[in-house]
N, C-alpha and C positions, 0 to 999 in steps of 0.2 A: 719674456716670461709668459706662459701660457696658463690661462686662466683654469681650474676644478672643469670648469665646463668642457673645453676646449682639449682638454687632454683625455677629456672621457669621448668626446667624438668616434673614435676610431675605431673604439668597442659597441656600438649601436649593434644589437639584434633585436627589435621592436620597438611597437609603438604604444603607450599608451590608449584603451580606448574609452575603457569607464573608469570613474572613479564614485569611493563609498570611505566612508571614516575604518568599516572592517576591511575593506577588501579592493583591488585596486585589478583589473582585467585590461590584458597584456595581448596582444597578434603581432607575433612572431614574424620578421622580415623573411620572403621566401626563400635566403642564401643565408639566415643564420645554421646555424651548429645544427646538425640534427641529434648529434651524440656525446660527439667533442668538439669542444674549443680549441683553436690555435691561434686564435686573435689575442690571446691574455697572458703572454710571457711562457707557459708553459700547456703544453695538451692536458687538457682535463675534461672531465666529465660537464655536458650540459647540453638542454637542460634537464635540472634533479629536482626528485623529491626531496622537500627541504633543502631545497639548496638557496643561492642568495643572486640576486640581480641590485642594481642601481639605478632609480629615476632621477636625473641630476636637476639643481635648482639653481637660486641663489643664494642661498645658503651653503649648499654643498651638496647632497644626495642624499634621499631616502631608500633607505635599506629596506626591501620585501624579500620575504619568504614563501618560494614555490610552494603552495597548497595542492597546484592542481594543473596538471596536462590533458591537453586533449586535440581533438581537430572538430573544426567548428567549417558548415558551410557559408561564404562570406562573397561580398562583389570580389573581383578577382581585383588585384592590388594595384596600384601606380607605382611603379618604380623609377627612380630618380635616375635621368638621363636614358630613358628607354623609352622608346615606342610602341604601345602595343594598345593602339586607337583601333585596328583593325579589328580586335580580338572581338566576339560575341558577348554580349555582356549575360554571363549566367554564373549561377552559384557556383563558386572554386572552395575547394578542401582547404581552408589555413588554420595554423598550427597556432593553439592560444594558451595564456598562464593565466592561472590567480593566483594573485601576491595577496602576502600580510602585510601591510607596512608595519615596521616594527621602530625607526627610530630614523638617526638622520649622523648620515659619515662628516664629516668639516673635514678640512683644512687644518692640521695643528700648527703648521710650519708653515710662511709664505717658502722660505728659502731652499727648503727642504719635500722631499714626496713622503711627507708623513702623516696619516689621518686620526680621528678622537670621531668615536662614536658615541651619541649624543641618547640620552633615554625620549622618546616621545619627538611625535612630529609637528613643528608649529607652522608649516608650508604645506600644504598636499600638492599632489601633482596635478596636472590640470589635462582634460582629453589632446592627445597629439604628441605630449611628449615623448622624447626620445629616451630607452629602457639599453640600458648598456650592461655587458658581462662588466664584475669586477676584474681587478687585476691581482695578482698575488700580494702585492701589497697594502692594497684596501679589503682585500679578502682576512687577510691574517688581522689587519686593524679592526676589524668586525666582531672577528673571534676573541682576538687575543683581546684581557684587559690591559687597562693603563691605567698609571700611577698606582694607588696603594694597592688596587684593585688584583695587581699582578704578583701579590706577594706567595701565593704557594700555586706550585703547578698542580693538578690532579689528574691532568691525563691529554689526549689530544681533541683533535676536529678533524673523522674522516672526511667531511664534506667542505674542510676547507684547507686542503693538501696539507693536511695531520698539521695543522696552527697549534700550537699550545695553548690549553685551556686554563686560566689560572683566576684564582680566588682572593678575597679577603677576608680572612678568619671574623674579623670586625663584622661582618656583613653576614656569613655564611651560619656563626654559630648565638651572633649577638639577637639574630629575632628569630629564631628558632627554624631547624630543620627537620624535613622529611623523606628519607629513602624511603620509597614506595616499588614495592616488587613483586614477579611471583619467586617461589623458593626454586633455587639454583641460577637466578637470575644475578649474583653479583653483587648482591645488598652488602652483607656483612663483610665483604671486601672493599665495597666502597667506605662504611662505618672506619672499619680500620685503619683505609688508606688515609681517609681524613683528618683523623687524630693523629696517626706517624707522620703524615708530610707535615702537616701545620708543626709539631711538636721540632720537628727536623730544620724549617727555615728558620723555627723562632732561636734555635740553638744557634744556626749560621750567623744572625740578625746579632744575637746576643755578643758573639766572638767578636765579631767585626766591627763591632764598636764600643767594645774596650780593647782595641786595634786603633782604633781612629782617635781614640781619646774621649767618647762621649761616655762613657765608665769610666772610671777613674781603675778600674780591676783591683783596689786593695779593700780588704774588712770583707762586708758581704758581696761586694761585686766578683770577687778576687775569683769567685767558684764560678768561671765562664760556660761550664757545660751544663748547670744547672739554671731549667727553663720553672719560673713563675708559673707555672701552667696546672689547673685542677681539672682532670676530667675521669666523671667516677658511671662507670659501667654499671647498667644491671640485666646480668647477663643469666637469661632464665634456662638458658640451652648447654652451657657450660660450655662456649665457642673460645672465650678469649683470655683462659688464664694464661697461653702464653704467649698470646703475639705480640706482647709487648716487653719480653723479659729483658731486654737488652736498654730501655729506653728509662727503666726503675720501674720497676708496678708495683704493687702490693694486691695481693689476690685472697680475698676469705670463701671460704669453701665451710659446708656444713661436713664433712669427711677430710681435714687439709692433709697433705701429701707435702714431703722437705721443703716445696717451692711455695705455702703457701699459710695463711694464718685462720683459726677458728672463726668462722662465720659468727656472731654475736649483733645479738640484737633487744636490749635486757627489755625484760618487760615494763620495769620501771621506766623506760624513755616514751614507752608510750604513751598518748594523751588519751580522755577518756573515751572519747569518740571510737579510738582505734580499740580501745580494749572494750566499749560495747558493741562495735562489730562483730568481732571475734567471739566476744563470749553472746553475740544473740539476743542482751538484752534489751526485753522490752522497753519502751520510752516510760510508760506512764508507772508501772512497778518498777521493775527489778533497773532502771538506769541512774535514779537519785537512789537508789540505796551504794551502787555502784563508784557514783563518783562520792558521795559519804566517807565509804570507806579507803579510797583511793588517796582522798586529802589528809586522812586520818593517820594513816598508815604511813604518811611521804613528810607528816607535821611529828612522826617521833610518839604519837600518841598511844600510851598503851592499854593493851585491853584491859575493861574493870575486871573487879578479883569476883569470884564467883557469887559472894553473897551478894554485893553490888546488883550481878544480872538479875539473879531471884527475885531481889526487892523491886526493882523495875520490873520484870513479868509479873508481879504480883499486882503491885499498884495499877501498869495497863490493863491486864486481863481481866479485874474487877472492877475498875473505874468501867472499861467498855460495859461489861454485864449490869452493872447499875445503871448507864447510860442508856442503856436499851429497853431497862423497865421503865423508866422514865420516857421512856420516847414512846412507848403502848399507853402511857395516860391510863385513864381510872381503871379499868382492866387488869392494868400491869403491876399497881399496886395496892389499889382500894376494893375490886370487884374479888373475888370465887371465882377459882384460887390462887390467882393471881399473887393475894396478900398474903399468903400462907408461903409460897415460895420468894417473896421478899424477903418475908422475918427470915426464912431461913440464910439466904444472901445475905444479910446483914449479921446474923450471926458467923457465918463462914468467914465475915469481911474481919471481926473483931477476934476469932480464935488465930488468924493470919497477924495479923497487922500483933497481937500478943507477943505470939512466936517471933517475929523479926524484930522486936523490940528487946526482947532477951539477947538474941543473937547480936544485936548490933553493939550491945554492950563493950565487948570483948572485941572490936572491929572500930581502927583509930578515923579510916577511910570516911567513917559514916559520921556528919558532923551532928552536932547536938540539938541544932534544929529539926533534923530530918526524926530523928530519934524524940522529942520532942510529939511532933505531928505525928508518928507512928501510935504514940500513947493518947494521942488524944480522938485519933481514929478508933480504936480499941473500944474507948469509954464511950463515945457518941455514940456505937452505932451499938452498945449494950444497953445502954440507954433508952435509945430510941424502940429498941425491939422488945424489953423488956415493959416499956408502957403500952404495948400494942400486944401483951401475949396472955391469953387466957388459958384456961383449964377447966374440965368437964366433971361434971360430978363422979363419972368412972376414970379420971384420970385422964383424960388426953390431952394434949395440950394444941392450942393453934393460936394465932395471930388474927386480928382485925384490920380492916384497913388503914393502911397508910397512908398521909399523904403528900403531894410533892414538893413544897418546902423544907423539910423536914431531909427527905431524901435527896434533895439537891444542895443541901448543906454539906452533907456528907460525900457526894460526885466532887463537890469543888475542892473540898482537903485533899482528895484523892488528886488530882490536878495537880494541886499545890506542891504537894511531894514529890509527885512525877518529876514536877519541874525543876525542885531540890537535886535530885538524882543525876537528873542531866548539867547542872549546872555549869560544870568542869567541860564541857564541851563545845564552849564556846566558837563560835569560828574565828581562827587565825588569818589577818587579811592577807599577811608575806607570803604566805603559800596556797597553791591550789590543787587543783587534782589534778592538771596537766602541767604543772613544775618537773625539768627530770631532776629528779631529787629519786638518789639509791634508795632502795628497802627491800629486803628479804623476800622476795618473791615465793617464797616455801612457805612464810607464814600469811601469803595475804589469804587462801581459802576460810584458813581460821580467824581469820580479823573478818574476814564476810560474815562466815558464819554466826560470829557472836553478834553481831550486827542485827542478823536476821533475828539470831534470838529477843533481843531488844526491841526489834517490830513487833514478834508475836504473831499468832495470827494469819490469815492469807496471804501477809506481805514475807514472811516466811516459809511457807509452801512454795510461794514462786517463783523464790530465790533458789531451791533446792537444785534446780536442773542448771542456773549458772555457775552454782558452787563446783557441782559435780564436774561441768564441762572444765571448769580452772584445773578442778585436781584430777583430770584424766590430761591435761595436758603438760603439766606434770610429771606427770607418770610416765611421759613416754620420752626414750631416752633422744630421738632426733630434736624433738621441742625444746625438752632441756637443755642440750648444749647451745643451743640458739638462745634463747629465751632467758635461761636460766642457769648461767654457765657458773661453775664450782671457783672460779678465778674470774672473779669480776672486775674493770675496770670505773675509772672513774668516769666522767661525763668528759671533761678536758681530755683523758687519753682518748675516749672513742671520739671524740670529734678531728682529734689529730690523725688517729689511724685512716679516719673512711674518708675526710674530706681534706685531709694534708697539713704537715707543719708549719712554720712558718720559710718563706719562701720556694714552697715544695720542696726543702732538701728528704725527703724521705719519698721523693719518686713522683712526676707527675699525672699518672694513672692507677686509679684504685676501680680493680675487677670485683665486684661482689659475684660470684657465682651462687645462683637459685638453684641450680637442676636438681638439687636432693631435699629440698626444701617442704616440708609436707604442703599439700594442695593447699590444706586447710587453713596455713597459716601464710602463705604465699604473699597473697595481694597485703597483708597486713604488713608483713615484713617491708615490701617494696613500698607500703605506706609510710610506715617508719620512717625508713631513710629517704624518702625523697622529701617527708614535712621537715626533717632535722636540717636537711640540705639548705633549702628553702630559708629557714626562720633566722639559719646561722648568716646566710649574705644582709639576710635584713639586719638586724643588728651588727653587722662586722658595718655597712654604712652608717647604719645610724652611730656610733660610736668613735666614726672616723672621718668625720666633717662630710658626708656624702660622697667618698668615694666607695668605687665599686671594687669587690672582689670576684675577679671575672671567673668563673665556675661554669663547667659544660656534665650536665646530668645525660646520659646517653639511655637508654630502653629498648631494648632488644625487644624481638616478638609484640609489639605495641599495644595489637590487638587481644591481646591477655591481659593487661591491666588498665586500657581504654576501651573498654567497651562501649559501645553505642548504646545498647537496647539492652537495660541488665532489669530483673524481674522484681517488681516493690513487695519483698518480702524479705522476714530475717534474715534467711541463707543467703542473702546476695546481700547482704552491710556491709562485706567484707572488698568485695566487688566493685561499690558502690562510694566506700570511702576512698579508695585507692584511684576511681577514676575521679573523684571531685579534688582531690590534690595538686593531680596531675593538670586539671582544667586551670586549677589557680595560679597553677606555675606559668601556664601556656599563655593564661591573663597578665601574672602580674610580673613571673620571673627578670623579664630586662627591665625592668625599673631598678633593679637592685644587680644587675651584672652575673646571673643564672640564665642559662641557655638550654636549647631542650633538643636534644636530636634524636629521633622516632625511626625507628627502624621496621616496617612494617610490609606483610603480604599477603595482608586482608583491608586495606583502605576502608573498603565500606563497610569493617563492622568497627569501626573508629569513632570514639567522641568528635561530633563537626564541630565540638567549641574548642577542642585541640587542634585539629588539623585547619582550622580557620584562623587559628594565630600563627601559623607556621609559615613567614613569608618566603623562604627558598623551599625546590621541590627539585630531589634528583629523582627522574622516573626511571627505573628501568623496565624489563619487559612484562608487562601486564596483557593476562590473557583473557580471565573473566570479566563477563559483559555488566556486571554490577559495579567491578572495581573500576571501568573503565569509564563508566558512565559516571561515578563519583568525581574521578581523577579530571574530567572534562570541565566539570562545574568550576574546577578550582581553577580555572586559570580564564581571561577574558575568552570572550566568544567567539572574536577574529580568530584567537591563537587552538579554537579547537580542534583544525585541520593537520598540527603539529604531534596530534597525539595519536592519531593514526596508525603511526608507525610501530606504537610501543608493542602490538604483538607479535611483529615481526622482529624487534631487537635480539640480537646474540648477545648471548652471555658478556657482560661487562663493558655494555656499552649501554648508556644511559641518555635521558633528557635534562639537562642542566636549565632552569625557570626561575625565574623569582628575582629577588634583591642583590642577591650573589651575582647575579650575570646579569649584564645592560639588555639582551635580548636571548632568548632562548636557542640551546644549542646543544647539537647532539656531540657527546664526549665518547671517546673511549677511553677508559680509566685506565691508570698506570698500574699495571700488574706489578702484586706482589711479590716476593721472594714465598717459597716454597712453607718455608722455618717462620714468616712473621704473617702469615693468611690464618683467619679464625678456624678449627677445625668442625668446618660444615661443609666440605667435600661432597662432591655426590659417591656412594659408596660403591667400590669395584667389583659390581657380582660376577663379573665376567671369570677373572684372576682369581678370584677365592675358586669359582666352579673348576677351574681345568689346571688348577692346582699352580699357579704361577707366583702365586703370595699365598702362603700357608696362616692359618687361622684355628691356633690349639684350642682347645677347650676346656678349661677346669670349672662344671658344674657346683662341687664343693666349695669351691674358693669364694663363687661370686656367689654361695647362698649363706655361707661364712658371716661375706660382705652386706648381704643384706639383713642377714638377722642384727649384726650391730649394729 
C-alpha cells in the first residue's frame, strides 16, 4: 500500500523555496508543464492563475493557490541523475509561483483514493520540499464539498475540470450572505439560483425520507412537496415577481396584476421611530407629542368633547400669562404699569373661568370638582382685583400694585384644575406607541391635531408642518393603498401573508415588489417589514423553548437602503432608520434563525457594520477601483491576490469565500431556465433598432397608468 506521500511522487513539478504563514514561493522543475499537464490522469491547463498545487506532509498536503507567475533569474539548477558540473555557473531564467496556502487535503480512506479537505494549516512546509500537480481526484476533493457541506449544487469549478461546486444552506444563509457585483454581472441570477436550488434539494430531501420512513408521510408530513422554507424578497427593481411562480410565491405589488396581491403596509404597524422619520419629527417638540398621540390613539382613547378642549386652552393659556407676570417680579405686577395690566388679567381670568362655569353646568363630562375650582377661580381673582382697584375724581379707574403671594395663589388653582382636566389620561402600561394594535389611520391627523390644541402655544405651531405632512400623505392615492388600504387586515393575517403560514403551506417565497413605491415612503416601508420580520423570529423562539424559525430576508439593490455615509439631518431619518435595522439584523438576526442575503453593486457605499457580519461572499465581476479596494479588505491578506481576477470575470461566473466553502473558489453558476431568471436582462437595442423584435407604443395607456 503506498503511502499520501508516495503516490504523490510522480507528480513533482518543483520545489519549495521560501516560506511565510501568507505566502509560500515555489521554482518550477526545468521539465515541468509549461502549459499543460499530462502527468495528472487527464491534459489540463498548468500552470494557472488561481489554480491549485500540493506541498505533501505528514499529515497529508497543503493546498496553495497560484497568486502569481513569473521568471525569475536564479543559479542554474541540479537535476537528479544529470551531469551538468561542466556548465558555467551564471544567472539561468527559472520559472517561479506564489502560492496561498489555504488549508490541508488528508487522507479520508486508508483503503480507498479518497481525500477531506481540512480548513487551516497546522504544518507549513518547510524550504526543499517537493510541490506536486494534483490529480483529478484530489483536485475535485479540493473543490467539491463533503458530507452536509455538498447538499445543494450551485454550479461548477472551471479551474478544476468543471468539479461540482456545492453548499450548505446551514452555512450559506445561516450567518449571512453577500453577492457583490457590477450590474449585468449575474448577481440577481445567482440571488435566484440560490433560493430555487436550495428550495429544490430540500423538496428531494423531504421526498425521500418519507420514502425511507424517517416521516411517517400521514397528518402534516403527508404533503411531501411542501418545503418548511421562509424566504421573503425585497425587491426594489420589480425583478422577481415571477421567477418563482412554479415554486408557490406570493407577490404584493403597489399596482397588483391577476398573479399578485395589494402591497400593504398599515401605518398602524409602524413603531414610532418609523413614523417620526417619515413625518420629520423633531426630537425635542414635535416627537413626545407624537408618540402621545400614537399610544392614545392605539389605547381606544377618545378625543375630549369640545368644551373639555376650551377649558384646557383656557386654564393653560392663562395660567402661562399669569406665570410670566410673576416671573418679571415687581415690575410685572406692583411697578407702572405693569399693575394696571395685571388687574386687567385678573379680571379677564374671572369673566372666563364665569362663562365655563355656566357652561359646565349642562356638560355631565365635567366633574364637580373641576366645576367647584372653576367658581372659586372667578371669586379669587374678583376679589383680589377688586381690593387693588381705585378711581379718579374724573372717573377713571386703575389698579395698585400687586403683590406675589396673592397672585401665586391664584397661578396654583389654575394648576390644579389643569391637572383635574387631564386626569382621565392617565397612562396605560399594556399598551405603547409601538404595540401594532389597528386604528384608523384617517383620523389620526385629527387626534394630532386636537393634541396640538391642548399644547397651545409654539408647541402647536410646530406641529402644524407634521400634521400637514400626515394629511398630504393621505391624500395621495399611491400612500393610501399602501398605508392606508380601505380593506384592512388583521395583524395575524399580515404576518401570515408576508412571512408564511404555518408550515409554509401558502408558498415558500414571498416577493414584496417596491418599484412603484413612492421614494418618500421607501426606506420606511422596507423598515417596516424587515423590524416585523426580525421581532416575529424573536418571539416565535422565545415562545417555543428556544427553537429557531429559520427565515431568509433577501435585499435587492442593498445599497439603497444600507447606506454608508447618510447625511445627519431630518430628510435622511427615513434613510437612517432603515439602515440601523438592517445593522441589527446583521448583528443579531442568527441568534434567532433570520438570515440576510444582500444583493449589491456598489459595495463601498454599504454600511461596513453590515457587510462585516456577512461571513460568506459570492464576488462576481467587480470593476471600480473603490469597490474593489473595499472587497479586498474583507477577506485575509494572503487571499488578496484571489481578487484579482474579479474584473476580468464573465458574466456568471463568480468568487465563492467565506463559511460556505472550506477555501475560496471561482464558480461558474448553474444557468437558469429562460422563464425562472429575474427580469433584469441587458436590454436588446440592437433588435428593437432594425426592427427584429417590434416595440408598440401606447403613450395614453401608460399616462392612464400613471395618473392612477
Amino acid at each position: 500500500m503506498t503511502t499520501p506521500i508516495e503516490g504523490l511522487s510522480s507528480l513533482v513539478v518543483g520545489t519549495v523555496e521560501s516560506v511565510s504563514p501568507r505566502e509560500v514561493r515555489v521554482v518550477l522543475e526545468a521539465d515541468a508543464p509549461q502549459s499543460t499537464a499530462l502527468n495528472a490522469g487527464i491534459p489540463r491547463g498548468f500552470p494557472r492563475i488561481n489554480g491549485y498545487i500540493l506541498i505533501p506532509n505528514e499529515q497529508g498536503a497543503v493546498v496553495g493557490l497560484i497568486s502569481w507567475m513569473g521568471i525569475e533569474s536564479s543559479l542554474y539548477p541540479s537535476r537528479t541523475g544529470s551531469k551538468d558540473i561542466g556548465l558555467i555557473d551564471l544567472p539561468f531564467p527559472m520559472r517561479k509561483l506564489a502560492v496561498v496556502p489555504l488549508g490541508t487535503l488528508c487522507r479520508s480512506n486508508d483503503h480507498m483514493e479518497s481525500y477531506e479537505l481540512r480548513r487551516g494549516i497546522s504544518i507549513f512546509p518547510s524550504v526543499g520540499d517537493k510541490v506536486c500537480i494534483p490529480t483529478i481526484k484530489q483536485l475535485r476533493s479540493i473543490v467539491e464539498a463533503s458530507g452536509s457541506d455538498k447538499r445543494v449544487v450551485i454550479g461548477k469549478a472551471p479551474l478544476a475540470e468543471n468539479a461540482p461546486v456545492s453548499i450548505d444552506p446551514d452555512k450559506m444563509f445561516g450567518r449571512h450572505l453577500a453577492i457583490l457585483g457590477n450590474t449585468g454581472s449575474g448577481k440577481s441570477c445567482s440571488v435566484a439560483g440560490m433560493i430555487r436550488w436550495s428550495l429544490e434539494e430540500a423538496k428531494k430531501e423531504r421526498i425521500k425520507s418519507i420514502e425511507n420512513g424517517i416521516l411517517s408521510g400521514d397528518g402534516e408530513d403527508s404533503e411531501a412537496d411542501r418545503v418548511n422554507a421562509r424566504f421573503i424578497i425585497l425587491d426594489p427593481n420589480g425583478e422577481y415577481s415571477r421567477t418563482f411562480a412554479d415554486l408557490g410565491t406570493r407577490v404584493f405589488k403597489v399596482q397588483p396584476d391577476s398573479d399578485s396581491e395589494q402591497l400593504t403596509v398599515p401605518a398602524w404597524l409602524w413603531n414610532s421611530h418609523e413614523w417620526g422619520a417619515f413625518a420629520r419629527a423633531q426630537t425635542q417638540v414635535q416627537r413626545p407629542v407624537l408618540v402621545q398621540a400614537l399610544k392614545g390613539i392605539k389605547e381606544g382613547r377618545a378625543l375630549q368633547d369640545p368644551l373639555r378642549r376650551r377649558m384646557v386652552r383656557f386654564v393653560k393659556g392663562r395660567g402661562m400669562q399669569l406665570g410670566g407676570v410673576i416671573g418679571q417680579g415687581v415690575p410685572g405686577y406692583s411697578d407702572y404699569p405693569g399693575c394696571h395690566k395685571c388687574g386687567h388679567l385678573l379680571r379677564d381670568i374671572a369673566i372666563e373661568a364665569g362663562d365655563y362655569w355656566n357652561r359646565s353646568q349642562q356638560e355631565p363630562s365635567i366633574t364637580e370638582e373641576i366645576k367647584a375650582a372653576l367658581s372659586e377661580i372667578k371669586s379669587i381673582c374678583e376679589a383680589t382685583a377688586d381690593r387693588r382697584l381705585y378711581t379718579t375724581r374724573n372717573g377713571a379707574t386703575g389698579y395698585n400694585g400687586f403683590n406675589e403671594p396673592e397672585l401665586r395663589e391664584i397661578y396654583e388653582r389654575l394648576e390644579s384644575v389643569l391637572a383635574q382636566l387631564n386626569s382621565d389620561r392617565e397612562e396605560n402600561s399594556s399598551v405603547d406607541a409601538d404595540s401594532p394594535i389597528s386604528f384608523s389611520i384617517r383620523d389620526f391627523p385629527d387626534y394630532l391635531e386636537a393634541l396640538s390644541d391642548e399644547a397651545g402655544g409654539s408647541v402647536a405651531n410646530n406641529l402644524q408642518f407634521l400634521i400637514m405632512r400626515i394629511r398630504t400623505m393621505l391624500g395621495d392615492k399611491k400612500f393610501n393603498q399602501v398605508v392606508a388600504p380601505l380593506i384592512d387586515s388583521t395583524f395575524e393575517e399580515w404576518l401570515e401573508a408576508y412571512i408564511g403560514n404555518n408550515r409554509a403551506r401558502n408558498g415558500p417565497v414571498a416577493v414584496v415588489d417596491l418599484s412603484l413605491v413612492p421614494s418618500d415612503l421607501l426606506h420606511v416601508i422596507a423598515a417596516v417589514i424587515s423590524r416585523i420580520v426580525f421581532e416575529a423570529v424573536q418571539r416565535y423562539k422565545k415562545r417555543n423553548g428556544g427553537k429557531d424559525l429559520p427565515t431568509v430576508l433577501v435585499l435587492e439593490e442593498a445599497h439603497t437602503f444600507i447606506k454608508r455615509d447618510i447625511p445627519d439631518d431630518l430628510s435622511s431619518a427615513a434613510s437612517f432608520e432603515c439602515r440601523s435595522i438592517f445593522e441589527r439584523i446583521a448583528r443579531e438576526g442568527r441568534k434567532f434563525g433570520l438570515g440576510l442575503v444582500l444583493s449589491s453593486q456598489r459595495p463601498s457605499e454599504l454600511s461596513p457594520t453590515v457587510l462585516s457580519q456577512c461571513n460568506t461572499f459570492l464576488l462576481h465581476r467587480i470593476v471600480n477601483d473603490r469597490d474593489q479596494e473595499l472587497v479586498s479588505r474583507l477577506v485575509p491578506d494572503n487571499l488578496g491576490g484571489l481578487l484579482s481576477e474579479l474584473p476580468s470575470l464573465p458574466a456568471g461566473e463568480a468568487v465563492l469565500m467565506g463559511w460556505a466553502s472550506p477555501i475560496p473558489v471561482l464558480v461558474k453558476i448553474k444557468e437558469l431556465p429562460a422563464e425562472q431568471r429575474p427580469e433584469s436582462s441587458d436590454p436588446d437595442y440592437w433588435k428593437v433598432w432594425v426592427g427584429h423584435e417590434e416595440r408598440e407604443l401606447d403613450w395614453p395607456a401608460i399616462a392612464r397608468d400613471w395618473r392612477q
